[in-house]
C-alpha positions as YAML, in Angstrom:
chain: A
units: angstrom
residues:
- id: 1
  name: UNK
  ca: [0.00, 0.00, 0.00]
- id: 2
  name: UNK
  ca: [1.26, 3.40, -1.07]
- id: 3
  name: UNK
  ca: [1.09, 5.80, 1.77]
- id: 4
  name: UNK
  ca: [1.03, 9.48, 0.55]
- id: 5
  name: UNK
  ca: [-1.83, 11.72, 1.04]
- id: 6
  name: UNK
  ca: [-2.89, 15.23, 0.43]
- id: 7
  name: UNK
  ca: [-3.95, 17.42, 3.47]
- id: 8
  name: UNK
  ca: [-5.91, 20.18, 3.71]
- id: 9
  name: UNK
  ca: [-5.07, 22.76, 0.44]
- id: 10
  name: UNK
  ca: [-2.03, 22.38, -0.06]
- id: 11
  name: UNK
  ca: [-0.36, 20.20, 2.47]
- id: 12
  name: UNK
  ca: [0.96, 16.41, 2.70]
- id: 13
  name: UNK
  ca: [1.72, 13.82, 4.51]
- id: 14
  name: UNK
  ca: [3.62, 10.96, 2.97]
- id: 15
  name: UNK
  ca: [5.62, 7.79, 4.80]
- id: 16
  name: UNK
  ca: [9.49, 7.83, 4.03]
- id: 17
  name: UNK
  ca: [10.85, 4.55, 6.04]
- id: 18
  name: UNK
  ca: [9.65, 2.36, 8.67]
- id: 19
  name: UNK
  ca: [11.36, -0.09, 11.18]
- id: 20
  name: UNK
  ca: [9.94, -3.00, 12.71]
- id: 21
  name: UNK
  ca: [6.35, -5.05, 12.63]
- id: 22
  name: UNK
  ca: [4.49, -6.82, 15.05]
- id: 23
  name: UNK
  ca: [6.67, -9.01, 15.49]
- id: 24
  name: UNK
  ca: [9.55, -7.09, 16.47]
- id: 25
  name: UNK
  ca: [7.41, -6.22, 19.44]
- id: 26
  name: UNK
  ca: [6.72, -9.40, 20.46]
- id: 27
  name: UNK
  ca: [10.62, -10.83, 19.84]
- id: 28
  name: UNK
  ca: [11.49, -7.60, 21.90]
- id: 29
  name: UNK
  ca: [9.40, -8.63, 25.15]
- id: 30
  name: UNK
  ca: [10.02, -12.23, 24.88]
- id: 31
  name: UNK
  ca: [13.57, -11.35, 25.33]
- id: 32
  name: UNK
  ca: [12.78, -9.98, 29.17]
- id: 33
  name: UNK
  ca: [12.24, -14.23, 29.80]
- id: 34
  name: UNK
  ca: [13.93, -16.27, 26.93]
- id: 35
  name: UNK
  ca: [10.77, -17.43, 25.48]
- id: 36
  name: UNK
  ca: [10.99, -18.33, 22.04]
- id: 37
  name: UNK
  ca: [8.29, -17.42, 18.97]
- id: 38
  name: UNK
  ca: [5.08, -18.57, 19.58]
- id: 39
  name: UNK
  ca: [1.56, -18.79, 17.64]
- id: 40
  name: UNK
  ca: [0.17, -15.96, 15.66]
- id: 41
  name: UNK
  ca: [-2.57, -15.96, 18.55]
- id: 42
  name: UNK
  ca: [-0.19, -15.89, 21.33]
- id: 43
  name: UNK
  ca: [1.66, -13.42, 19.79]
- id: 44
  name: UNK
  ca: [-1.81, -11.18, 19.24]
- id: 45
  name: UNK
  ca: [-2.63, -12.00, 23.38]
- id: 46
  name: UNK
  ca: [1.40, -10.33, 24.17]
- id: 47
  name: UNK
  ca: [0.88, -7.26, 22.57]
- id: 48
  name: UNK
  ca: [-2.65, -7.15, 23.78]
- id: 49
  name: UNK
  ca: [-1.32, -7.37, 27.65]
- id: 50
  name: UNK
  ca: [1.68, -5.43, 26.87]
- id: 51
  name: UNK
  ca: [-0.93, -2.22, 25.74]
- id: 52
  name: UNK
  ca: [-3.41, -2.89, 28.23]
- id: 53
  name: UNK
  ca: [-0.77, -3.12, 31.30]
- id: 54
  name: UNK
  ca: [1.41, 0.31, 29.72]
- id: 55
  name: UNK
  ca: [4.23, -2.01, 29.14]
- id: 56
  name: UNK
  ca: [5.80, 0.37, 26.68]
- id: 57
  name: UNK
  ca: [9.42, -0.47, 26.13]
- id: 58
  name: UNK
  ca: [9.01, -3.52, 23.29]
- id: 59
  name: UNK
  ca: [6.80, -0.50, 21.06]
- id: 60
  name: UNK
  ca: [9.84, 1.35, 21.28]
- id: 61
  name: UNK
  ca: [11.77, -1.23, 18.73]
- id: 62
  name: UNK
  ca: [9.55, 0.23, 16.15]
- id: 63
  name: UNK
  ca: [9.52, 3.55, 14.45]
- id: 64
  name: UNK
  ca: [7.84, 5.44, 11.87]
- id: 65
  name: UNK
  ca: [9.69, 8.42, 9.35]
- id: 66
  name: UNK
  ca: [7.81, 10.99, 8.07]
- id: 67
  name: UNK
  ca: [8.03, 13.29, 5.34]
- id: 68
  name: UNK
  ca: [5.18, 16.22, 6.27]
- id: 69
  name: UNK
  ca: [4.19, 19.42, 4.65]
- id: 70
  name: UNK
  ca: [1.79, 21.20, 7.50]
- id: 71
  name: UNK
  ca: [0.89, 25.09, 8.57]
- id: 72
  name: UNK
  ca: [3.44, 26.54, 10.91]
- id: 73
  name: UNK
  ca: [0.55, 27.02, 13.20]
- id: 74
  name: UNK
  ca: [-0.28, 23.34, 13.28]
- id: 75
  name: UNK
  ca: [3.66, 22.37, 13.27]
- id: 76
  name: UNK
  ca: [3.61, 24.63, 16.43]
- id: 77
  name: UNK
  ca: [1.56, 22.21, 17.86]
- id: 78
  name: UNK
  ca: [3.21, 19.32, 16.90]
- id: 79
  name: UNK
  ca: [6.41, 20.30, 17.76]
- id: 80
  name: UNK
  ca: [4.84, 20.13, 21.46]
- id: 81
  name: UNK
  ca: [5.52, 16.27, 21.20]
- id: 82
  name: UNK
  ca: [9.19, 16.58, 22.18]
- id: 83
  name: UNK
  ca: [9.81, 12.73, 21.87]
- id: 84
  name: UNK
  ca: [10.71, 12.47, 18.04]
- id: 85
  name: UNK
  ca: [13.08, 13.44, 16.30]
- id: 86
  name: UNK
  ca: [12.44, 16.29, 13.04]
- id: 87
  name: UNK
  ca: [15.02, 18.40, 10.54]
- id: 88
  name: UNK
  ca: [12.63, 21.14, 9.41]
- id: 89
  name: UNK
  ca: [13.21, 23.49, 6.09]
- id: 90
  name: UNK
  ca: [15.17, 26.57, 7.02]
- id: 91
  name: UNK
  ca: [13.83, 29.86, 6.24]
- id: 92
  name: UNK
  ca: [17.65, 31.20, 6.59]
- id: 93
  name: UNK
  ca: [18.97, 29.22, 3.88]
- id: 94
  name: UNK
  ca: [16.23, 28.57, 1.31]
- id: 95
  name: UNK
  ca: [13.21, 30.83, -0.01]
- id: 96
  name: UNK
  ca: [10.15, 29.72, 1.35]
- id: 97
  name: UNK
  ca: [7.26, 28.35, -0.96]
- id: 98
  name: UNK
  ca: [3.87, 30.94, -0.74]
- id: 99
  name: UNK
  ca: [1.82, 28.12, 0.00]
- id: 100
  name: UNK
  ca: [-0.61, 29.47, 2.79]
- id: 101
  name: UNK
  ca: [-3.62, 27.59, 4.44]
- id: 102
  name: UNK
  ca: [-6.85, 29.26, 3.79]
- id: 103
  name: UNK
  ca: [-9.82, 27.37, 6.11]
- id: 104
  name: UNK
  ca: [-12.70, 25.97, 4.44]
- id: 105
  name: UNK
  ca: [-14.90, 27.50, 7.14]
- id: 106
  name: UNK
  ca: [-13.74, 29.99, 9.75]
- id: 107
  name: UNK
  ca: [-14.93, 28.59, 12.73]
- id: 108
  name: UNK
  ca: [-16.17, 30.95, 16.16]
- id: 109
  name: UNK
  ca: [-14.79, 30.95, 19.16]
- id: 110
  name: UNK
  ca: [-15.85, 27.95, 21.57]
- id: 111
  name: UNK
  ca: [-17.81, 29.51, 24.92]
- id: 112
  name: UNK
  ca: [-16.73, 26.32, 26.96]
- id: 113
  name: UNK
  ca: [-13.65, 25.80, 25.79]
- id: 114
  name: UNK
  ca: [-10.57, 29.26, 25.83]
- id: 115
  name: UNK
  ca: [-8.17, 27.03, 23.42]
- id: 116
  name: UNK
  ca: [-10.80, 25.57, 20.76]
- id: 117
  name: UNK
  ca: [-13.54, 26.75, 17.98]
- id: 118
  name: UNK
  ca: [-17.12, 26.43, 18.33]
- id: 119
  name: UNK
  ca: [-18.79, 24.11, 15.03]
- id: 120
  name: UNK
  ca: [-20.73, 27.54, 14.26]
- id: 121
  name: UNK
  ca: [-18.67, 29.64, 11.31]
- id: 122
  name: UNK
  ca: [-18.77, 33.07, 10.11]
- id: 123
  name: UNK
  ca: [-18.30, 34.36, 6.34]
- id: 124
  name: UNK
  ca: [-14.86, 35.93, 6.39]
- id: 125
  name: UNK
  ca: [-12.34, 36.63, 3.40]
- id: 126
  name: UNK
  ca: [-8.68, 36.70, 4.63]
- id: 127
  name: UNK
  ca: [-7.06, 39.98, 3.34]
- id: 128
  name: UNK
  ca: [-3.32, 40.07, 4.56]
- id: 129
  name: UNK
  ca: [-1.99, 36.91, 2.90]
- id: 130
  name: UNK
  ca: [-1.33, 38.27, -0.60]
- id: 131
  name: UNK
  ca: [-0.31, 41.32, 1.10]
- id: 132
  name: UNK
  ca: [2.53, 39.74, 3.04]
- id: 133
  name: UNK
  ca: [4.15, 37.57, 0.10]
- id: 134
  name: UNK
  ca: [4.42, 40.76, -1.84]
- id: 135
  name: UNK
  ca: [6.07, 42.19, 1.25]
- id: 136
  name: UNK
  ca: [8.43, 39.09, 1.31]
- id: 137
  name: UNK
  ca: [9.49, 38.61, -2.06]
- id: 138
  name: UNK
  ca: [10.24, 43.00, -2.27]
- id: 139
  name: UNK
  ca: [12.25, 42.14, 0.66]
- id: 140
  name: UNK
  ca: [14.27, 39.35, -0.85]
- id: 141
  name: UNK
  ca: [14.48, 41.24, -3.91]
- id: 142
  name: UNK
  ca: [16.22, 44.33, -2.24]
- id: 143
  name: UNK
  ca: [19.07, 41.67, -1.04]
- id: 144
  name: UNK
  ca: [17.58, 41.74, 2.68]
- id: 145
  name: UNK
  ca: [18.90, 38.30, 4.28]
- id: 146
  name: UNK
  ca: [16.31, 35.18, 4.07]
- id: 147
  name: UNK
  ca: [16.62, 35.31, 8.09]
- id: 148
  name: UNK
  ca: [14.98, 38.21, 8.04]
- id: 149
  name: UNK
  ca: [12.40, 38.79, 5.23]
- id: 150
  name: UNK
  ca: [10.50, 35.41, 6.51]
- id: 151
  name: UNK
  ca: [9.13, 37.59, 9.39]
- id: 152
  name: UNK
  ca: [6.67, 39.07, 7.44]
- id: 153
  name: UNK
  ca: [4.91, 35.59, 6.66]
- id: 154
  name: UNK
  ca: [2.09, 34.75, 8.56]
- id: 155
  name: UNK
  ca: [1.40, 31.24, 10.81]
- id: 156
  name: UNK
  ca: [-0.93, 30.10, 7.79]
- id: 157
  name: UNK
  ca: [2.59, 29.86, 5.65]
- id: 158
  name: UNK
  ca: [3.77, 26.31, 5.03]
- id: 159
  name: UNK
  ca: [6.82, 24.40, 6.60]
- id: 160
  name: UNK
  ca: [8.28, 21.22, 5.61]
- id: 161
  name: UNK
  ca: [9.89, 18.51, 7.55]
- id: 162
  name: UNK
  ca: [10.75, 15.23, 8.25]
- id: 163
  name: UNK
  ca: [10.15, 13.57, 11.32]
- id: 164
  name: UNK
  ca: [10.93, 10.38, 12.96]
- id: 165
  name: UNK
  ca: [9.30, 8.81, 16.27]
- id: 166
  name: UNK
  ca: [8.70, 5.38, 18.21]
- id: 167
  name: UNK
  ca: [5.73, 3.35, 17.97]
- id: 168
  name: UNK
  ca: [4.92, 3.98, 21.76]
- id: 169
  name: UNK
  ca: [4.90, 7.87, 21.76]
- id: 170
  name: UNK
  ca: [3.50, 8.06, 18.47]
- id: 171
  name: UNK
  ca: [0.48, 6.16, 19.99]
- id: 172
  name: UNK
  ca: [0.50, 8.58, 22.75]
- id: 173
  name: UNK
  ca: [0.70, 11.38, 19.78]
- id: 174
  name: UNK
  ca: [-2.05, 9.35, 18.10]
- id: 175
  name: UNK
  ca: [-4.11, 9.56, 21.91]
- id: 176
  name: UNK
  ca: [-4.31, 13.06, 21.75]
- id: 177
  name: UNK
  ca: [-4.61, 14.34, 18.03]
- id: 178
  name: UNK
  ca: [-7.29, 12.12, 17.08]
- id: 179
  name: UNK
  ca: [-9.31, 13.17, 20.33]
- id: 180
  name: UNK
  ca: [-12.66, 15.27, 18.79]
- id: 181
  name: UNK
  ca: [-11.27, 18.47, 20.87]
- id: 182
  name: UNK
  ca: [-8.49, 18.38, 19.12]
- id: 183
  name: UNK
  ca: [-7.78, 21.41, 16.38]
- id: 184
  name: UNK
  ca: [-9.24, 20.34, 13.55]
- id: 185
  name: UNK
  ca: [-6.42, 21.08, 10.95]
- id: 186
  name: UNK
  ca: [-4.00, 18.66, 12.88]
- id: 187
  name: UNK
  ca: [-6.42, 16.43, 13.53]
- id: 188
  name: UNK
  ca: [-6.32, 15.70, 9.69]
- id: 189
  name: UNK
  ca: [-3.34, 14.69, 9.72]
- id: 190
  name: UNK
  ca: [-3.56, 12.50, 12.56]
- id: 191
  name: UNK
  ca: [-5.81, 10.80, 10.87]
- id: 192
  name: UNK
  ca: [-3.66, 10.29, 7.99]
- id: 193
  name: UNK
  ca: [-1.22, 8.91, 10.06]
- id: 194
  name: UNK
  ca: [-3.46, 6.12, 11.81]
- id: 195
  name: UNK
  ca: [-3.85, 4.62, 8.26]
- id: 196
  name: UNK
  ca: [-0.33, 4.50, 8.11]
- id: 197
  name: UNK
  ca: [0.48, 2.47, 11.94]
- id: 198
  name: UNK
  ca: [-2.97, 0.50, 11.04]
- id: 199
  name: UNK
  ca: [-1.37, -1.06, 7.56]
- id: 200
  name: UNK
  ca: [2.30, -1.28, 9.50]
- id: 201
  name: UNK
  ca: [1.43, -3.00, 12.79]
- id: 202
  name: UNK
  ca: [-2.28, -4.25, 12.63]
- id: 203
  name: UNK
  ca: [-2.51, -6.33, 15.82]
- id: 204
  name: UNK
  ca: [-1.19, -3.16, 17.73]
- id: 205
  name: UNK
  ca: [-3.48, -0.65, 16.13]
- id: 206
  name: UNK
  ca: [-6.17, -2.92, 17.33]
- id: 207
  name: UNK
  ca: [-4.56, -3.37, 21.16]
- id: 208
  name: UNK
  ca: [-4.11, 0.58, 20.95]
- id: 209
  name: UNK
  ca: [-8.05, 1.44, 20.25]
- id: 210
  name: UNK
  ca: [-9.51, -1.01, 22.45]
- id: 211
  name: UNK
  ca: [-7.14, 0.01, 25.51]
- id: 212
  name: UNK
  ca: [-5.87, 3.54, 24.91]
- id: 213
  name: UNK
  ca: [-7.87, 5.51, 21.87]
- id: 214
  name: UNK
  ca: [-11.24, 4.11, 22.47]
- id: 215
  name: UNK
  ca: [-11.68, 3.69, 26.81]
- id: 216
  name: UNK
  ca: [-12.07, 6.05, 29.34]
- id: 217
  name: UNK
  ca: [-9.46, 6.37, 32.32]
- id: 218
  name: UNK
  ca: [-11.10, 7.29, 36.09]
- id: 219
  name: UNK
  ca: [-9.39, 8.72, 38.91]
- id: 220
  name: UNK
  ca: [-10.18, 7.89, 42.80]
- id: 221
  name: UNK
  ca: [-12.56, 10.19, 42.98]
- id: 222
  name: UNK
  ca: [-14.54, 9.54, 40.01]
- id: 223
  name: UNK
  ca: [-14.57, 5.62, 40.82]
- id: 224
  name: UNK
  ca: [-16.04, 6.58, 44.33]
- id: 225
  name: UNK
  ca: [-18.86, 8.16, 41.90]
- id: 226
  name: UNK
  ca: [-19.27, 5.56, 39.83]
- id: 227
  name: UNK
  ca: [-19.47, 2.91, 43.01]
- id: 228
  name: UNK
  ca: [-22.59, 5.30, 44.07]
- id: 229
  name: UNK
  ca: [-23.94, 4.87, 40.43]
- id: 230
  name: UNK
  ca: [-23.83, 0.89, 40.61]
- id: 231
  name: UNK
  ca: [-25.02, 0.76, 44.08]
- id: 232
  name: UNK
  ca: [-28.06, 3.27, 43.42]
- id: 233
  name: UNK
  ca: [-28.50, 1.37, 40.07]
- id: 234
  name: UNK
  ca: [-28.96, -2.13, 42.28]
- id: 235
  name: UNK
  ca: [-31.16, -0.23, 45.16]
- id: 236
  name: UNK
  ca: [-34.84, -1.55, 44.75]
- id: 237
  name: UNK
  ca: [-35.92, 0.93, 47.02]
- id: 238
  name: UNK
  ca: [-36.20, 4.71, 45.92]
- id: 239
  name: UNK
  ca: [-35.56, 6.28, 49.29]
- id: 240
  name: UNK
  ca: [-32.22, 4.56, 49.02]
- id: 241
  name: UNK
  ca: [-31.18, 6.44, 45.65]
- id: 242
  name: UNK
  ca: [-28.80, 9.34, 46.05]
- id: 243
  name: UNK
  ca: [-27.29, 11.79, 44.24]
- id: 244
  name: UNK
  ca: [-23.99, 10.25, 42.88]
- id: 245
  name: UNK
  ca: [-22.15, 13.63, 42.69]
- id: 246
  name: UNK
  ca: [-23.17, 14.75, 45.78]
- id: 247
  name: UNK
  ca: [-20.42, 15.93, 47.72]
- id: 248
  name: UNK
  ca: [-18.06, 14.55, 45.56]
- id: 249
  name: UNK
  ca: [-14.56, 15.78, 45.54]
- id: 250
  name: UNK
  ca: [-14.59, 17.15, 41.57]
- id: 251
  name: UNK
  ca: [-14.71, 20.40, 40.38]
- id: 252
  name: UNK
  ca: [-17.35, 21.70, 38.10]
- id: 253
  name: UNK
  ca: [-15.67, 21.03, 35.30]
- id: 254
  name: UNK
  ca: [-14.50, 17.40, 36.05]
- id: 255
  name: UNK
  ca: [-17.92, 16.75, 36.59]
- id: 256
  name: UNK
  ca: [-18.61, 17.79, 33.57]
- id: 257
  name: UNK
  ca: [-15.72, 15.29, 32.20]
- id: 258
  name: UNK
  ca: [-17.15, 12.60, 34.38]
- id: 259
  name: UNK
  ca: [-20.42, 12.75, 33.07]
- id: 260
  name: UNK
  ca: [-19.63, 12.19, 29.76]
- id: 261
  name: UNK
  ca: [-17.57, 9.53, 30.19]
- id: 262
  name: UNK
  ca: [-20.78, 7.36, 31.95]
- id: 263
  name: UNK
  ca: [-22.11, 8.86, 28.42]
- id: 264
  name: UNK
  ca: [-20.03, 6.84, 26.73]
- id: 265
  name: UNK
  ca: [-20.13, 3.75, 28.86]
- id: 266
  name: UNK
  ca: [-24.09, 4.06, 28.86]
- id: 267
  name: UNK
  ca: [-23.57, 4.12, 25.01]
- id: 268
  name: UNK
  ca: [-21.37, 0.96, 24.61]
- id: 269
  name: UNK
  ca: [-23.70, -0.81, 26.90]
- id: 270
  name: UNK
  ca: [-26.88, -0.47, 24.41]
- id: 271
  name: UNK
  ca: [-27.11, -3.76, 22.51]
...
């Protein structure tokens, strides 16, 4: 399977070289014991309890190299996952393409949420973008240094780079770019990039949604909620029924959080 794909207007996201398979994982924590290969099956059950019990180090043996054409805005935020390694085009030493990302929609500002976008959208034509490349290439055609002319190019511009990361962390980068309140743009590209690990390592893709993308983690505090839930859920008598939340040690917003995650284990339930 050929793994290059377009993203967003003018970006990419394309697979370079990869290391390792399914195998390699299991080979990697067999070596902890001296157990040789096993069954396809028993090698499927490893990975399974190696995901499910965080045992990260034999997803390490693998690795993934990208070659990615993104927003500097979005490679801002994907930059944040400092466990990879990336060699990014310089905008000292070459002339940067005009590429710039122009939104579909231009989405409002999210009331419940300072960092994210709302799904309402407003009509809005971006002015400065045309504006600015003029301003760089006068700039770069008055001999003013590279270093310095890229300033005037706004977040929307396009970078390039390649970038190279573990199996494990890219799961964990996997965890929280494919999450729906994550931005959009990146979340594109995220997706993009689960096609990729599903085709390379299949039987951990499927370990990975069933105990990291797809479940729900509870803290002390929510569990003592979710005990009161059970037990009011088992009470035949109504007088015995309480509020599950009441005086429970979460703050207004992580009972918000709370609450939708019995949403989702009410949903699952449903036959």
């Amino acid at each position: 399977m050929e793994h290059k794909y377009k993203v967003l207007n003018h970006g990419f996201l394309n697979l370079v070289d990869h290391m390792g398979s399914d195998d390699a994982i299991v080979t990697a924590a067999r070596v902890s014991y001296g157990q040789q290969n096993k069954s396809k099956e028993e090698d499927r059950k490893l990975i399974r309890y190696l995901m499910k019990h965080r045992h990260t180090s034999p997803f390490e043996m693998c690795e993934v190299k990208l070659h990615v054409k993104l927003p500097i805005f979005v490679a801002r935020q994907w930059v944040r996952h400092r466990t990879a390694s990336l060699n990014e085009i310089s905008g000292r030493y070459s002339v940067l393409n005009a590429d710039q990302y122009i939104p579909k929609t231009f989405r409002k500002q999210s009331q419940s949420n300072k960092q994210g976008s709302s799904e309402e959208s407003v009509e809005y034509t971006i002015g400065s973008y045309d504006k600015s490349v003029t301003e760089y290439q006068k700039m770069l055609n008055l001999d003013i240094s590279k270093e310095i002319s890229r300033i005037v190019l706004p977040l929307a511009t396009y970078t390039e780079w390649y970038w190279k990361i573990d199996l494990h962390n890219l799961f964990h980068f996997l965890k929280l770019r494919l999450a729906p309140n994550a931005q959009q743009e990146i979340r594109e590209y995220a997706q993009k990039i689960a096609i990729i690990v599903k085709d390379l390592f299949p039987i951990s893709w499927e370990a990975f949604e069933d105990y990291m993308l797809n479940s729900v983690n509870f803290s002390a505090n929510e569990l003592e909620c979710l005990s009161k839930i059970l037990n009011n859920e088992c009470s035949c008598k109504k007088k015995d029924k309480q509020d599950p939340l009441e005086g429970a040690k979460l703050t207004a917003r992580e009972k918000k959080e709370f609450q939708h995650k019995i949403k989702i284990i009410k949903r699952i339930g449903k036959p």
